[in-house]
C-alpha positions as CSV (number, residue, x, y, z in Angstrom):
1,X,189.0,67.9,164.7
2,X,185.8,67.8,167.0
3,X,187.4,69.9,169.6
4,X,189.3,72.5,167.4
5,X,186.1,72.9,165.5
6,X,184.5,73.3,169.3
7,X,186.7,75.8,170.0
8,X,186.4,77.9,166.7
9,X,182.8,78.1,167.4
10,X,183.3,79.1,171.0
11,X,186.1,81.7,170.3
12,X,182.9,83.6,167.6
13,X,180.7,83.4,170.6
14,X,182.7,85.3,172.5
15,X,183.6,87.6,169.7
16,X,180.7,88.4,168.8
17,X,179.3,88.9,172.8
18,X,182.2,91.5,173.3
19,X,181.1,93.0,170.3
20,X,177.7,93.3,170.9
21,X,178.3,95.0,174.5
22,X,180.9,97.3,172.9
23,X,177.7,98.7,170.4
24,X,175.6,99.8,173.8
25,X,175.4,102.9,174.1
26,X,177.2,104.3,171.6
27,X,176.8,105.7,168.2
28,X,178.1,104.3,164.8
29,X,179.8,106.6,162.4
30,X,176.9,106.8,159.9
31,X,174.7,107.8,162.7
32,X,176.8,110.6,163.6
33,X,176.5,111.7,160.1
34,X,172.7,111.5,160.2
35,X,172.7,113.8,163.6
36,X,172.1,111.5,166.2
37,X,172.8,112.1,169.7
38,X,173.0,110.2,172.8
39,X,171.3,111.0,175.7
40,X,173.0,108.6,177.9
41,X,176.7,107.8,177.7
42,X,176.5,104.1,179.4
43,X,178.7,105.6,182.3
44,X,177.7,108.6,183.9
45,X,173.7,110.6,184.7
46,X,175.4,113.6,183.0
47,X,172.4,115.0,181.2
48,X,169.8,114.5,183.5
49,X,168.4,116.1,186.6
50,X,165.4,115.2,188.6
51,X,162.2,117.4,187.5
52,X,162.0,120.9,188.6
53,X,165.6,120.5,190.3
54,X,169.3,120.6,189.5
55,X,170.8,117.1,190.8
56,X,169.6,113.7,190.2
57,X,168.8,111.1,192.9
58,X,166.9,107.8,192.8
59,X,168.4,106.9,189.6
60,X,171.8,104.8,188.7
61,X,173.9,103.6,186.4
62,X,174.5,100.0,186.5
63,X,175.8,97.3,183.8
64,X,175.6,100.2,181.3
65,X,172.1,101.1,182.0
66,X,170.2,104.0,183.2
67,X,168.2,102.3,186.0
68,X,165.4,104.0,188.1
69,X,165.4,102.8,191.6
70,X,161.1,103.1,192.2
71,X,161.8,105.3,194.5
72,X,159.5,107.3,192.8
73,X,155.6,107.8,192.7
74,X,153.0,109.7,190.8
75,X,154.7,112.6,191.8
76,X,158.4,112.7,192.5
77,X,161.3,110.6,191.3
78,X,161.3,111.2,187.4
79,X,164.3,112.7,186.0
80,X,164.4,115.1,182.7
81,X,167.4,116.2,179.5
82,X,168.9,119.3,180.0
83,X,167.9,119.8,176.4
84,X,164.3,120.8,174.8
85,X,163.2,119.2,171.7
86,X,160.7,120.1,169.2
87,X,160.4,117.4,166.2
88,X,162.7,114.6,167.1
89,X,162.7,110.8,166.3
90,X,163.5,109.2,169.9
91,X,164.9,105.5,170.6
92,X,165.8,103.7,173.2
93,X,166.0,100.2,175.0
94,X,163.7,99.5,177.9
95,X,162.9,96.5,180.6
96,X,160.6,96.8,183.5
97,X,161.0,94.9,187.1
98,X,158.3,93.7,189.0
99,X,154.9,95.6,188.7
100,X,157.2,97.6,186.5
101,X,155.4,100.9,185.3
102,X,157.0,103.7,183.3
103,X,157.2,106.1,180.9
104,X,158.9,108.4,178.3
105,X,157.3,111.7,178.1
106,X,158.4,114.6,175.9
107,X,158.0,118.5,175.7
108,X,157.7,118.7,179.2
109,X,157.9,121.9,180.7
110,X,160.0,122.8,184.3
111,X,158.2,125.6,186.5
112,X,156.7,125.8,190.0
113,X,153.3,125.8,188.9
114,X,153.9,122.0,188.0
115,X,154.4,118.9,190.0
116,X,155.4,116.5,187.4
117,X,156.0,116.0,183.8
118,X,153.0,114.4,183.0
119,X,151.0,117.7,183.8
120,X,152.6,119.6,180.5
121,X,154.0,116.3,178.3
122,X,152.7,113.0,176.4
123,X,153.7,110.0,177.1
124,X,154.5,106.9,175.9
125,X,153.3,104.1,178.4
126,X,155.7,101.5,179.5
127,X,154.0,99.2,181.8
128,X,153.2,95.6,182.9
129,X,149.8,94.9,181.0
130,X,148.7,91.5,182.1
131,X,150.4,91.0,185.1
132,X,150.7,94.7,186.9
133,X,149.7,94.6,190.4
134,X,148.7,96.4,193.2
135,X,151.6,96.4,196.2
136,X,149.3,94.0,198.5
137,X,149.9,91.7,195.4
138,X,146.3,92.0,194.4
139,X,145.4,92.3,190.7
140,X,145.3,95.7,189.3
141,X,143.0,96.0,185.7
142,X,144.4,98.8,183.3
143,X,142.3,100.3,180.9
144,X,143.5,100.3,177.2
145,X,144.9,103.5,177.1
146,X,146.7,103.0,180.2
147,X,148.9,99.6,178.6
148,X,152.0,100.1,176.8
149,X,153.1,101.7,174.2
150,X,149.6,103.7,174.3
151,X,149.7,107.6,173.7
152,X,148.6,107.7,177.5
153,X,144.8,108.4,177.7
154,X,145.0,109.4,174.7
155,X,145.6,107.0,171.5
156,X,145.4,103.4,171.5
157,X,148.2,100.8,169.7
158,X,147.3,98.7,167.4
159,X,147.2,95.1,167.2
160,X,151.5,95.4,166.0
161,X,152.4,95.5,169.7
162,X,154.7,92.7,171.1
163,X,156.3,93.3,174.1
164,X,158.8,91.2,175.7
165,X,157.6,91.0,179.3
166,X,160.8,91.3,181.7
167,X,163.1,91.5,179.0
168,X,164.6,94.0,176.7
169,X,162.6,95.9,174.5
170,X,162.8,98.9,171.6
171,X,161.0,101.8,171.3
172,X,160.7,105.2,168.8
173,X,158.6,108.2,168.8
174,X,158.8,110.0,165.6
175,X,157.5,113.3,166.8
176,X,156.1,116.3,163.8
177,X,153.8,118.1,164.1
178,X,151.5,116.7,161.0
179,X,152.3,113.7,162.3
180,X,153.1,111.6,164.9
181,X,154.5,107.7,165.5
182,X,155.1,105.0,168.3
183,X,157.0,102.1,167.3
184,X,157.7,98.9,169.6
185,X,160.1,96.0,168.8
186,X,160.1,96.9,165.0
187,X,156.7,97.5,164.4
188,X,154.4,100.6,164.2
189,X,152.2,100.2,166.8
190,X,149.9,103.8,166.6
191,X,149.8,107.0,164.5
192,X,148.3,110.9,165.0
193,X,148.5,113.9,164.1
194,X,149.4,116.6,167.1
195,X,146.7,119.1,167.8
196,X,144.3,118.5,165.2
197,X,140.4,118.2,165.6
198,X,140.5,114.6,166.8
199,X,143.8,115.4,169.5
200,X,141.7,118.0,170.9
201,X,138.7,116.3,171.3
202,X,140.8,113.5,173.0
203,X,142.9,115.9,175.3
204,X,139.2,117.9,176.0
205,X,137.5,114.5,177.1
206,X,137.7,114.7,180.7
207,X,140.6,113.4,181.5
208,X,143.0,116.2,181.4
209,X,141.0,118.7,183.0
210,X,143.2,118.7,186.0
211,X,145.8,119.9,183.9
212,X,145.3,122.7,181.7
213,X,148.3,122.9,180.0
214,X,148.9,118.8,179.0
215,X,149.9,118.9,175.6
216,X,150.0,122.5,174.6
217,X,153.7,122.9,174.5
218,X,155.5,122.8,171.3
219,X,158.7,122.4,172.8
220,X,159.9,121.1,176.0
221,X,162.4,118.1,177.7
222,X,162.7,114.7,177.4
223,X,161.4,112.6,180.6
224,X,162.2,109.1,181.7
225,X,159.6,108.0,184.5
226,X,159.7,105.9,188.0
227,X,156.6,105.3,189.2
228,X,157.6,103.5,192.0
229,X,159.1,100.4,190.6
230,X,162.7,99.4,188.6
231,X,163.2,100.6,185.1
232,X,166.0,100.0,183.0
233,X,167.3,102.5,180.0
234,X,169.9,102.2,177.5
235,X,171.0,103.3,174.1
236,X,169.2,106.1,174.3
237,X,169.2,108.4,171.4
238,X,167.9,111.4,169.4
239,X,167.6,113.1,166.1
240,X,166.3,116.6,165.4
241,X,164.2,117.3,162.7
């Protein structure tokens, strides 16, 4: 009785295993019905080129994951969505490697006259915040706004932020523009509201000057980042608003 009961248990394991790989990367019917999208189909980098280009390099797909390679830098080596958004809710899956840094950044605009995404996008930070690293191995102290799931150099999250170092983690950007969230495993980690008197004063700080156009864009591309170390996507998905 022992082992058939053994068995039984082991047999729902493995039931519910395969079923939880068959949900990657896929939609359910109701979501369908809501409007969702996917932006990557767990086989294939159809939908994405490399900034201000039309192939993709430096990325893969591996075990049903987008992965960056780090092949990349602070400029070069992030990839963008055919597709411009305007007010979306974004998800998706994320895990960093070793001295991982990343990003998502949105309304990002393609042209000469920039070098990267972050120049016209925000972003939402993905990085390694008590253990990042400098490549001689050295510690590397990150200021607030640089940590993740910050509005980079721009808002701060709140004291809701859990991250699962080296494993899996969720994110969502609710994007309107009176107001705008970042969530993180569940919880609401910051909130603002898109060019009002407090954005600007924040975008006019200093920090942007360099780039005159950060932010301004209403509309623009979804970007996934490498920053010159392994990053892992899936289920990645979006609704219009």
């Amino acid at each position: 009785m022992k082992k058939c009961n053994l068995l039984i248990i082991t047999a729902m394991i493995l039931l519910v295993s395969c079923n939880s790989s068959k949900k990657e990367n896929i939609l359910s019917t109701q979501e369908k019905a809501d409007g969702w999208q996917l932006l990557f189909d767990g086989k294939t980098t159809n939908g994405w080129t490399n900034f201000n280009a039309d192939h993709i390099s430096g990325w893969i797909v591996e075990d049903g994951c987008l992965v960056g390679q780090g092949l990349g830098g602070d400029i070069g080596g992030d990839i963008v969505s055919d597709k411009e958004y305007d007010n979306f809710i974004l998800k998706w899956d994320w895990k960093l490697g070793p001295n991982g840094n990343s990003g998502v950044i949105y309304h990002v605009i393609e042209s000469e006259k920039y070098k990267a995404p972050y120049e016209t996008g925000p972003e939402y930070q993905l990085i390694e915040d008590d253990d990042f690293r400098n490549p001689d191995g050295t510690q590397y102290p990150l200021e607030d706004w640089q940590k993740t799931a910050a509005d980079y150099a721009m808002y701060l999250p709140n004291d809701n932020k859990k991250v699962n170092l080296r494993n899996w983690n969720n994110s969502m950007i609710k994007f309107t523009e009176t107001k705008t969230e970042y969530w993180l495993n569940g919880k609401k980690v910051l909130e603002f509201t898109p060019w009002s008197d407090d954005w600007y004063k924040r975008r006019n700080s200093g920090k942007w000057d360099k780039f005159p156009d950060y932010g301004k864009a209403k509309k623009g591309k979804i970007s996934l980042q490498d920053h010159g170390s392994k990053i892992w996507f899936k289920n990645i998905k979006i609704k219009e608003l």
